[in-house]
C-alpha positions as MATLAB code, in Angstrom:
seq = 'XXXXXXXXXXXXXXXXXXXXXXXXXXXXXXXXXXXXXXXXXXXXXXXXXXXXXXXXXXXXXXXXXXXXXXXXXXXXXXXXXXXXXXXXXXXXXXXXXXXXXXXXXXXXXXXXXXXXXXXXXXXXXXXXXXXXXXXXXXXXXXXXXXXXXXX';
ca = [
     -10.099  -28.131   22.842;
      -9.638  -30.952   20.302;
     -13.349  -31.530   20.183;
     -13.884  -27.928   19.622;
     -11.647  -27.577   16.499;
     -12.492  -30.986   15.248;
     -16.220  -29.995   15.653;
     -15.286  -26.572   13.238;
     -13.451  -28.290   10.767;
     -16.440  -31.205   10.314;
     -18.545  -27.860    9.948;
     -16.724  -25.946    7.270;
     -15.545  -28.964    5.551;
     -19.354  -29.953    5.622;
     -20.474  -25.718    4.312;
     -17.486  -25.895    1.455;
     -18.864  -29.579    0.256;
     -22.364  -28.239   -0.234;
     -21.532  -25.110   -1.539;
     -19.892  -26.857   -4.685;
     -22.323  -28.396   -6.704;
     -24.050  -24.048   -7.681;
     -20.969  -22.758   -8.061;
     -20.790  -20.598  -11.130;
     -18.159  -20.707  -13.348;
     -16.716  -18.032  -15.442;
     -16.285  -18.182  -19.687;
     -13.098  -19.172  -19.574;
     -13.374  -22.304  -17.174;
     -16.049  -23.977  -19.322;
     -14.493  -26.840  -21.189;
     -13.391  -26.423  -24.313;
     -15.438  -28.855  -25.905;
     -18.486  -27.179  -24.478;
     -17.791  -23.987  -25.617;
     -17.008  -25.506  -29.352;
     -20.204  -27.045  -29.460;
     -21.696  -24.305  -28.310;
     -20.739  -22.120  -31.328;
     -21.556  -24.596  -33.724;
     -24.782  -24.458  -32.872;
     -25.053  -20.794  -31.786;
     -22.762  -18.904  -34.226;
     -24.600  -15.493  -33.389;
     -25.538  -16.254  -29.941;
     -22.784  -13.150  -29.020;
     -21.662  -13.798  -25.412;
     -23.204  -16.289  -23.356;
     -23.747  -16.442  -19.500;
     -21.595  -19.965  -18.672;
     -23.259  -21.422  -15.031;
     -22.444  -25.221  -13.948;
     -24.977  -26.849  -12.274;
     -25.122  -30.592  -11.006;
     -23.086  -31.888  -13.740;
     -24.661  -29.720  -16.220;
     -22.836  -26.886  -18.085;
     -25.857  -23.851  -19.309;
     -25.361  -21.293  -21.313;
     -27.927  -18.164  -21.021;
     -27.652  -15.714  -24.421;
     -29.829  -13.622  -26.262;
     -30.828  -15.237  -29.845;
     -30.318  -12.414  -31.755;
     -32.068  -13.688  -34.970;
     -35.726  -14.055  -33.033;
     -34.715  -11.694  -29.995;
     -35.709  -14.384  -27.241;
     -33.582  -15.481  -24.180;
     -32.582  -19.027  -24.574;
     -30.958  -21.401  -21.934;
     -29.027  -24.362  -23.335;
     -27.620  -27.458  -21.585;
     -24.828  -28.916  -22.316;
     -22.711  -32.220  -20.462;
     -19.110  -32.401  -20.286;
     -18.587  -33.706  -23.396;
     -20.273  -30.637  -25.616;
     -23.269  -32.741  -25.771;
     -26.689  -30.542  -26.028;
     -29.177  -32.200  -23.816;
     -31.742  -29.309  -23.937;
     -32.785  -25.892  -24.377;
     -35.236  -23.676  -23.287;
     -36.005  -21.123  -25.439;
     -38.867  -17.826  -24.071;
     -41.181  -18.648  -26.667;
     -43.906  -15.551  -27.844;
     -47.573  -16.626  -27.690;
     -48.633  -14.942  -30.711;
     -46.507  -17.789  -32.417;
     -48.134  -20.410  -31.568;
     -51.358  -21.417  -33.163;
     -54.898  -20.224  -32.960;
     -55.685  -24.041  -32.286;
     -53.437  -24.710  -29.617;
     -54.268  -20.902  -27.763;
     -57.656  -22.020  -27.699;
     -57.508  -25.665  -26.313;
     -55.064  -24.327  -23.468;
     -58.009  -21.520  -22.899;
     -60.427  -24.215  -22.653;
     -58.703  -26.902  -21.054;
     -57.384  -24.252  -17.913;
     -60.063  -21.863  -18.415;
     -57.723  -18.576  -18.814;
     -55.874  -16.995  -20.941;
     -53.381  -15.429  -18.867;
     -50.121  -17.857  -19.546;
     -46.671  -17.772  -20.336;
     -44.719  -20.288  -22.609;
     -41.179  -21.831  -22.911;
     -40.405  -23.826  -25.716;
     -38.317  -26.801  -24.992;
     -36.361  -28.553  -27.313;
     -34.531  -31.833  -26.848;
     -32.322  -33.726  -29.280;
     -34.098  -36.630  -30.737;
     -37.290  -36.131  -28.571;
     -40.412  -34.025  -29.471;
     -39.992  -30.209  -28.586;
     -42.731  -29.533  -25.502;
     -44.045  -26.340  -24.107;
     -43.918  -25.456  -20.758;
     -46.633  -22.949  -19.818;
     -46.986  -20.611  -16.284;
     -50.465  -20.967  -16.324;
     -52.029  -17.911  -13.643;
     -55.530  -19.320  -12.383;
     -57.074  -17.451  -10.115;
     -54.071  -15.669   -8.914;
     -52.056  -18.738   -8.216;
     -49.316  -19.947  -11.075;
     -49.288  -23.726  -12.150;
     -46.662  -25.345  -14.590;
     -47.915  -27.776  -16.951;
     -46.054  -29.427  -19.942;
     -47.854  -30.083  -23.013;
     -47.094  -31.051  -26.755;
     -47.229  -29.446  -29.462;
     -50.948  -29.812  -30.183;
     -51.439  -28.406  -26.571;
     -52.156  -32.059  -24.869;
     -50.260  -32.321  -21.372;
     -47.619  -34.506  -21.363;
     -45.588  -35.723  -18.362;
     -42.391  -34.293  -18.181;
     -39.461  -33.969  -15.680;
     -37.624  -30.396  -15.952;
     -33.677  -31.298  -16.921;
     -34.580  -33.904  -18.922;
];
């Protein structure tokens, strides 16, 4: 009997442990210092989505100035450590549409512009090749870059 209710606490001590670190937290539980820096930043963001994520706090919102969905990612200290911002293709330039056409041979892509505090922005395109979707990161200019998401 003791092995039995030993063995279900190990388990649902083990199931509430795991559970924590995608737990999503409501407005009013993000810190305060988040939130501040958040507005700073983001006066007409309107109301953000708050989610905390393995030590990360992210904010989803609609940018009303450009109309795009941006994520932002903040650490516990209100520090921005990136964003991702759904970027429209017709912004970016002729240049750069046609080296990605050339380079991946389509022209069938999505981008995300990602933006990093004291780093070069990058782009992050869904590139759909023959019916199968690959992720590459490049610069700017369109070269590919190495890059690890959530950094």
């Amino acid at each position: 009997m003791k092995k039995t209710f030993f063995s279900l606490f190990l388990v649902l001590s083990g199931a509430v442990l795991f559970a924590q670190p995608n737990r999503q937290i409501r407005n009013q539980n993000t810190p305060k210092s988040v939130q501040d820096a958040f507005t700073r930043a983001h006066p007409n963001a309107g109301n953000a989505q708050w989610s905390q994520r393995n030590g990360q706090w992210h904010a989803t919102y609609n940018d009303k100035t450009n109309n795009r969905n941006v994520d932002d990612y903040y650490d516990n200290r209100g520090k921005n450590i990136y964003s991702r911002v759904e970027w429209d293709r017709k912004n970016l330039s002729s240049d750069y549409d046609k080296r990605i056409t050339s380079r991946y041979h389509t022209t069938n892509y999505r981008v995300t512009r990602i933006e990093r505090p004291n780093n070069p922005s990058l782009f992050e395109l869904i590139l759909n090749i023959g019916g199968n979707n690959r992720t590459v990161y490049t610069d700017e200019r369109g070269n590919q870059v190495r890059y690890t998401p959530g950094r």
